[in-house]
N, C-alpha and C positions, 0 to 999 in steps of 0.2 A: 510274786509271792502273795498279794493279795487275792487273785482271783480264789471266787468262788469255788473251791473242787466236786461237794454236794451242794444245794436246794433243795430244800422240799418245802413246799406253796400249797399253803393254804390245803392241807391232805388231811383227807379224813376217812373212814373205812368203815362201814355197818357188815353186821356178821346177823344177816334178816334185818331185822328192824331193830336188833341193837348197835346202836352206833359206839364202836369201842374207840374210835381216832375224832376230832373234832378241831377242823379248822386249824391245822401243825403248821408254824412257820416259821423255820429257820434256817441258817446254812455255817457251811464249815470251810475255812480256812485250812491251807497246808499250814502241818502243825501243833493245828487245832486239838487240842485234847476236852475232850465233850463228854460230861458227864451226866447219866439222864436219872434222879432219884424219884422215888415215889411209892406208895403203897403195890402192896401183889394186886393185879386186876386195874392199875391202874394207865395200862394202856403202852407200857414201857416197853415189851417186846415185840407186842402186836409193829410197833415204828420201825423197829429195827429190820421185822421183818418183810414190813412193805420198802426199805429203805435197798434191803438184799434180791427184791423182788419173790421173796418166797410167798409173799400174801399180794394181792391186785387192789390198789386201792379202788373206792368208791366213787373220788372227786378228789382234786386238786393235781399237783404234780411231783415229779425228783426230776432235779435237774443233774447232768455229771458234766462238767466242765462246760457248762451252759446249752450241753443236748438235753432234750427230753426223753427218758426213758423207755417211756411208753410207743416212742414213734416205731412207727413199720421202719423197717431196717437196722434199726436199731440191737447191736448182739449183746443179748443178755449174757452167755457164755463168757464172751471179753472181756463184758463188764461186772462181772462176778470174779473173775480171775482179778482183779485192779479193785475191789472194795469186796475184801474178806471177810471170814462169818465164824467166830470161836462161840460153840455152844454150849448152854449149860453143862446136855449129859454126852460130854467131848465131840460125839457123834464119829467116832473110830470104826474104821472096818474091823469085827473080830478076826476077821483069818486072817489079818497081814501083819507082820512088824510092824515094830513103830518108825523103821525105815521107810517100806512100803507105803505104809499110807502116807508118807510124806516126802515120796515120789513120784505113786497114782498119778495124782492131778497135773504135775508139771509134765507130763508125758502126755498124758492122755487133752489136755485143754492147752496147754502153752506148745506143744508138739516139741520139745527137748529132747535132744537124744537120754537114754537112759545115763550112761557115764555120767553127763554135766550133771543131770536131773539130781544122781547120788551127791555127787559133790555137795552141790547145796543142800540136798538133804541134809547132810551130817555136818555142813557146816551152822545150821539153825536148830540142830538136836543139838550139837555143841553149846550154841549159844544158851539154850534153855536147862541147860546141864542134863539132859538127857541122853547122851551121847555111847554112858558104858551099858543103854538099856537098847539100842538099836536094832536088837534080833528079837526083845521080846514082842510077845501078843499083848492085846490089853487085857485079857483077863491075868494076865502075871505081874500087871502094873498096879500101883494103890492110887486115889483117885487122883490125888495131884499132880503123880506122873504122867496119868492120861490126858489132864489137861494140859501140861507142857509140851506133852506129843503134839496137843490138836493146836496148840499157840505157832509151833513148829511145823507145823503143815500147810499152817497160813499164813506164815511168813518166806516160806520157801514159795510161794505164787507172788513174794515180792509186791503186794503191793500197795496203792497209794493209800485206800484207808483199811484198816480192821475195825468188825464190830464187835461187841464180846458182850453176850446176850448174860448177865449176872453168872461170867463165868467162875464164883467160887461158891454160891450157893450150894452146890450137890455136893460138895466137900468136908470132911470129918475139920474141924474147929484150926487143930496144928496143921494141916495141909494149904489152909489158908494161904499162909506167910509165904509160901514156896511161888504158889502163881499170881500174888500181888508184888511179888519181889521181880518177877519177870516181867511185868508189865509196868514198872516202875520206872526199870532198865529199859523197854523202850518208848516209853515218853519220852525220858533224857536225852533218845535219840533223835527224838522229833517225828516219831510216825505219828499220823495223824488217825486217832483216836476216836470212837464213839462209843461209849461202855452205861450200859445197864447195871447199874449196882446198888447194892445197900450197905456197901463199905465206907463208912462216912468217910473214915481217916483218908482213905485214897479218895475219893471225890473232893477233901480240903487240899490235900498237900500237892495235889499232881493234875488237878481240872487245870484249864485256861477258863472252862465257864461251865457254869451247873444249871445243871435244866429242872426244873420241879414238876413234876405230871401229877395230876389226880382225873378220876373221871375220865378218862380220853381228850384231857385239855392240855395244854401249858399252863400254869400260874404262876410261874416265876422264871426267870431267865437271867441271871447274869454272872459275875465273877464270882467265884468261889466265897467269899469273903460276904458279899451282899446277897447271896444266898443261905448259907450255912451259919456266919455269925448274926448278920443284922438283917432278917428274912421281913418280906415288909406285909405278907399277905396272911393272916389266920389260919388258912390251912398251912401253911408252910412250918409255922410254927409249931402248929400241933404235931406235923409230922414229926421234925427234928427232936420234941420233945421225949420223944420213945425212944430217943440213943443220947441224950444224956442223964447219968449214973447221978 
């Protein structure tokens, strides 16, 4: 239960000569619920997305159960199916149900027969309460719904962690509560967790630990509680200072 399930060493990522990652060093526990706050530009999704391999870092590494990601032979495919990716703007197929799309991939990457593949579709549209909308498209869904679809798509590939790139951002203010409330529910259950957000409330109540980015740095790391209440570094506090009223 302790091992290591990610690593990432000392990672840093330039986009030309601007360096947006610098020197990232942490890792996650099964469990783990990992919170990553920080200004917009301040390097929080760029991590995520060298973490999902959607970006190539520059220098350092990811580790996933103590392989190196980057090694020759190493299947990125596998390891995408086993550390899931919920995007801001859902990233739904428009021409499929919200069944379909959250069948797709267990078909077509995990090689499930279609049958099973449904099952668990509908048993994780269920869980997100999306279940009486199964046949619609997403443009008949409002945006909450599409994100519960795409929470349910990446939970149906089952696996060890999800990232959820400040998945309530793109969402009207009452839609909020709907896809915080889903993910609340599975913390409790212990999936192990890496989320980008600016939702303080949920990064106090539901982290194991809170991560502070500014710059493409880390400047703070730790419990919920000595991040958010008793933050020990200037910018930390500046930040926090903009969400309380």
């Amino acid at each position: 239960m302790n091992e290591n399930i990610i690593e990432v060493c000392h990672l840093s990522k330039k986009f030309g000569n601007h360096e947006v990652l610098s020197d990232i060093d942490f890792s996650v526990k099964s469990g783990d619920i990992t919170t990553i706050i920080g200004s917009s530009g301040s390097g929080k999704s760029t991590l995520l997305r060298c973490i999902n391999l959607l970006e190539t870092s520059t220098s350092g590494s990811i580790l996933f159960h103590g392989k190196n990601v980057a090694e020759k032979g190493f299947s990125i495919t596998s390891y995408r199916s086993k550390v899931g990716m919920v995007f801001q703007n859902f990233n739904l197929f428009s021409n499929m149900t919200a069944l379909q799309n959250c069948i797709t991939g267990q078909v077509k990457v995990l090689g499930r027969e279609k049958k099973e593949a449904e099952e668990i579709a509908r048993k994780y549209l269920d869980k997100v309460g999306m279940l009486p909308y199964i046949n619609a498209r997403p443009k008949q869904l409002s945006g909450g719904q599409k994100q519960r679809v795409a929470i349910a798509r990446a939970l149906a590939m089952e696996p060890e962690v999800l990232l959820f790139d400040e998945p309530t951002s793109a969402l009207d203010p009452q839609m909020v509560g709907e896809v915080l409330t889903v993910m609340r529910q599975l913390a409790e259950e212990n999936l192990t967790m890496i989320v980008v957000t600016h939702e303080m409330a949920f990064a106090r109540d539901v982290s194991s630990r809170v991560i502070f980015m500014k710059d493409g740095v880390i400047c703070e790391d730790g419990l919920p509680e000595e991040i958010l209440v008793h933050p020990k570094q200037e910018e930390t506090k500046e930040f926090l200072a903009r969400f309380i009223s």
